[in-house]
N, C-alpha and C positions, 0 to 999 in steps of 0.2 A: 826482446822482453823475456823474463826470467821465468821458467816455467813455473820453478818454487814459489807458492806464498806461505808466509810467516804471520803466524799467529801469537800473540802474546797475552799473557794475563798482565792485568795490572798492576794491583797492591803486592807491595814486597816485591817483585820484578821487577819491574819501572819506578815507579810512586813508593820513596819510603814511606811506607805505611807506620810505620816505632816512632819512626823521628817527628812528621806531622802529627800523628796523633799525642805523640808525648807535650809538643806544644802546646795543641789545643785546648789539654785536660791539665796543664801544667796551667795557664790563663784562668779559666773557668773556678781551679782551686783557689787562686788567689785572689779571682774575683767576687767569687760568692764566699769567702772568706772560712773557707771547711777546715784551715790550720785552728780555729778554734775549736773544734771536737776532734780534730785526726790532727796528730801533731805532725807528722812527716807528711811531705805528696807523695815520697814514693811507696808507704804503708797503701795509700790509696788506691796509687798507680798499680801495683803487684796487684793488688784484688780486682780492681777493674779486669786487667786482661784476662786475669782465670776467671773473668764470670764473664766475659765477653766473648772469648772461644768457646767454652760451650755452651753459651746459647747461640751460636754461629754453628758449630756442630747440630743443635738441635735446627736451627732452620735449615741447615744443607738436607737434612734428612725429612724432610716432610713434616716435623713434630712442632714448628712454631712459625707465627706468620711475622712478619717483615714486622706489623705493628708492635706485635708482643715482644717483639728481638730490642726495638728502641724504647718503650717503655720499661723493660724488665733491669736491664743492663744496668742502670745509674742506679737504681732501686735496690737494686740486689747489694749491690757496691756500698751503698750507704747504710744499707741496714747491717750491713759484716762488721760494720765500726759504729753500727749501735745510734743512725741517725735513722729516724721511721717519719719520712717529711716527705710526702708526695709534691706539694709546690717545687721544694730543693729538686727534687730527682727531674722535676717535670724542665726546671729553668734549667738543668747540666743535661737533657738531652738535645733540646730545642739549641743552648749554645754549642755544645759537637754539634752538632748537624748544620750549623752556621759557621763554624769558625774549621771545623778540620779538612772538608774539601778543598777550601781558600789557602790553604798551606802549600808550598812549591819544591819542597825539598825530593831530590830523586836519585837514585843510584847512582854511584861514578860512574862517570862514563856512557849513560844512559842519551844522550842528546847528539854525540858524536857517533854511537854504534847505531843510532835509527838515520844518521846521514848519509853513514858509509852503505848502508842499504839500499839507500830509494839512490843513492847513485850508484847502486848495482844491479835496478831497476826489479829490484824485489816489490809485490806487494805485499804490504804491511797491515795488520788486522790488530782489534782488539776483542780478547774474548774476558768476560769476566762475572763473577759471581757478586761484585757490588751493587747497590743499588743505583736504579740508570740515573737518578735526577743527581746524586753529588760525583758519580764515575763520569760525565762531562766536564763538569765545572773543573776537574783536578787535572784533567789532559787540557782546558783550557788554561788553565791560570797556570801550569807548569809549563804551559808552553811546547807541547807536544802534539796538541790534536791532529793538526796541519799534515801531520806522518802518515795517519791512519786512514784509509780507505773504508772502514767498517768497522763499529764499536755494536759489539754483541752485548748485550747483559741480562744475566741468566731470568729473572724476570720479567725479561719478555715474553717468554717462553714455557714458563712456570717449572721450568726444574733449574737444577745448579748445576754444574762441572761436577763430577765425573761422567755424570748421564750420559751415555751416547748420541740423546737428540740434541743437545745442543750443539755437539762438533758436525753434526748430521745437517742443523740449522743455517751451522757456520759456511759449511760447504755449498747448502743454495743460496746463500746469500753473496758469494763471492764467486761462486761459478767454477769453485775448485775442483778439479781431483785430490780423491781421498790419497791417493800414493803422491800428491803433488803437494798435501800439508805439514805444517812441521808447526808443532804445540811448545812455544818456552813458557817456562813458569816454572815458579820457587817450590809450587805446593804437591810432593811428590802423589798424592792419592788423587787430587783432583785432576792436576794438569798433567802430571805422567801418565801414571794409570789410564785416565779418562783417555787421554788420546792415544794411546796402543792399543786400549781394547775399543777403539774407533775404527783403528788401522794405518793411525798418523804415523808419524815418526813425532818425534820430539825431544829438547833437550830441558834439561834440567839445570837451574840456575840455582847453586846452593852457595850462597858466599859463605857462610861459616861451617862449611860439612857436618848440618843437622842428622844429614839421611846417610845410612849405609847406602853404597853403589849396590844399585840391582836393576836384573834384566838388560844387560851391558846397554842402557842409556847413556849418551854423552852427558857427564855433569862439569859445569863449568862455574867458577867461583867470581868472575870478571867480565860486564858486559858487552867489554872489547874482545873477547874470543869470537865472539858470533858471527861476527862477518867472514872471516877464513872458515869458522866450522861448517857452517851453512854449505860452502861452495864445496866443500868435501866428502859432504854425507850423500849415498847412493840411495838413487831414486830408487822406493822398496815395487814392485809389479807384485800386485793385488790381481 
């Protein structure tokens, strides 16, 4: 058995998050018929995310609750283009919340690098800052859950990634050692950061090199690196 266990975040690591959510909001526009006051979906689509990240920003930071983050979101989005209709906002939250977990789309290569693992008898974790009730159903219907040994979600717990307690949570929940962890994930503040100043090691998954390299972390643009990189990185003694 593999001394290393492997922790991964979800969304954007695994689960394309752009691409399922671009579906779900791409449905919902054409459903509730919004090209009649917003001529483009993608006019829509551009303002959804900048009012989606930082009201994501404000929950990672203590400043908004999980409630206010799905009510706010569609509201915000629809008032930028001049639509002030609580029912509209209330119907495009309830359908995300129904329709974007159900989406199956996942990184390349993402299905064969978590095989080449568990037959290299790594265990394999989920750590993540989405909400626990649609962060199952998307490792479910993608077809992944089966991999994972343990799905963390920062709500259980009442902080988000980068906190140290939750890589602290992860570790008694899996029975790891701290110099035995290794943190992947796309989101350099959450998932990097968080897990060095835990005492992980960790790699960085950046497919389109968003992030300058810092802190000589491995950064890899392809999910199929990870199983050579893993066996290559020295176990750090803490």
């Amino acid at each position: 058995m593999k001394v290393r266990q492997l922790f991964f975040d979800l969304d954007r690591t695994l689960w394309d998050f752009e691409t399922n959510s671009r579906f779900a909001l791409q449905y919902l526009y054409d459903d509730l018929k919004l090209g009649d006051s917003i001529e483009h979906f993608l006019h829509f689509h551009h303002t959804y995310i900048r009012i989606n990240a930082d009201l994501w920003n404000q929950y990672g930071n203590g400043k908004l609750t999980k409630e206010e983050l799905r009510d706010n979101r569609f509201k915000k989005a629809l008032a930028h283009h001049g639509i002030h209709d609580e029912v509209l906002a209330k119907q495009m939250s309830d359908g995300y919340i129904a329709l974007s977990p159900h989406q199956t789309a996942l990184f390349p290569g993402a299905v064969q690098m978590l095989e080449t693992l568990k037959q290299q008898d790594y265990a394999l974790h989920i750590i993540t800052n989405g909400f626990k009730e649609v962060q199952h159903i998307k490792l479910e219907r993608s077809g992944i859950s089966h991999f994972f040994d343990t799905v963390l979600c920062s709500e259980e717990i009442g902080v988000t990634k980068p906190h140290r307690e939750i890589f602290q949570e992860a570790l008694r929940l899996t029975n790891c050692k701290t110099e035995h962890a290794i943190m992947i994930g796309d989101d350099f503040k959450a998932d990097i950061i968080g897990a060095l100043n835990a005492g992980w090691t960790a790699i960085h998954f950046d497919p389109e090199h968003k992030y300058k390299k810092e802190r000589n972390v491995p950064r890899i643009r392809e999910l199929s690196e990870i199983p050579e990189l893993v066996n290559l990185l020295p176990i750090v003694a803490n």
